[in-house]
N, C-alpha and C positions, 0 to 999 in steps of 0.2 A: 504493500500500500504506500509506504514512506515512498518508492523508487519510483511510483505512478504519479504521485504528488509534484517530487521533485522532477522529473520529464514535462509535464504539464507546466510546470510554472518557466521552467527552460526552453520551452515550446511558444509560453505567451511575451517572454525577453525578448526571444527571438521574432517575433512578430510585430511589438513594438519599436525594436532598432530596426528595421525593414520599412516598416511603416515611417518612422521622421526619416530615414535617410530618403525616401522617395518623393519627402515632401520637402526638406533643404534641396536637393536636386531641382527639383519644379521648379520655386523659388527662384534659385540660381539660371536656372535656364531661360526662364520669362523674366529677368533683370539684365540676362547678356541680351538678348532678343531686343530689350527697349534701349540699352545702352548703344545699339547698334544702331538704330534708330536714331537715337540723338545726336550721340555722338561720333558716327562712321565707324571700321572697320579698329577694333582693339587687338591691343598687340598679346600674344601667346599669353605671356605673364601676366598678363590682368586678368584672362580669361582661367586663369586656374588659380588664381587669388580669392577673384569671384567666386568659384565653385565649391573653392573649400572656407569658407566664411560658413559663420551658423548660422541656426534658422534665425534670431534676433538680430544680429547684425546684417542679413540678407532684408531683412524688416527695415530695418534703418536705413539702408541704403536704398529702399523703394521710396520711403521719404523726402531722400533726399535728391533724388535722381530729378526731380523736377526744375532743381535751381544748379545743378551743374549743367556747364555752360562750355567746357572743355576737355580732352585728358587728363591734363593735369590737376583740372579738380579734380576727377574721380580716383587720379595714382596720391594723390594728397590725402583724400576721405581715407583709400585704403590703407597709407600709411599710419594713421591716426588710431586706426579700427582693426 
């Protein structure tokens, strides 16, 4: 019974770190998407900066996406973040 317990609750771990990693991803991908948008083609490094940023600071930076205005803003934001 213990080993059914502990498999079930290793099962629902594992289900919840699957779950936020699919939804930082999202996140990340619809922020390069709009980034792309605004501010044209981003160079490599930003785009995996971006990616691995968490779900809260992928949040912040959807905030803030609206009053950057250059790369340099956004290689700035991320230095800061």
């Amino acid at each position: 019974r213990g080993i059914q317990i502990g498999e079930q609750r290793g099962i629902q771990i594992g289900e919840q770190r699957g779950e936020q990693r699919g939804i930082q991803e999202g996140k990340a991908q619809l922020l390069l998407q709009l980034l792309h948008l605004k501010l044209g083609s981003l160079p490599a490094e930003v785009e995996t900066r971006i990616r691995s940023l968490s779900v809260d600071s992928l949040e912040l930076l959807a905030e803030r996406i609206l009053t950057l205005n250059a790369l340099p803003d956004l290689i700035q934001w991320l230095e800061i973040h």
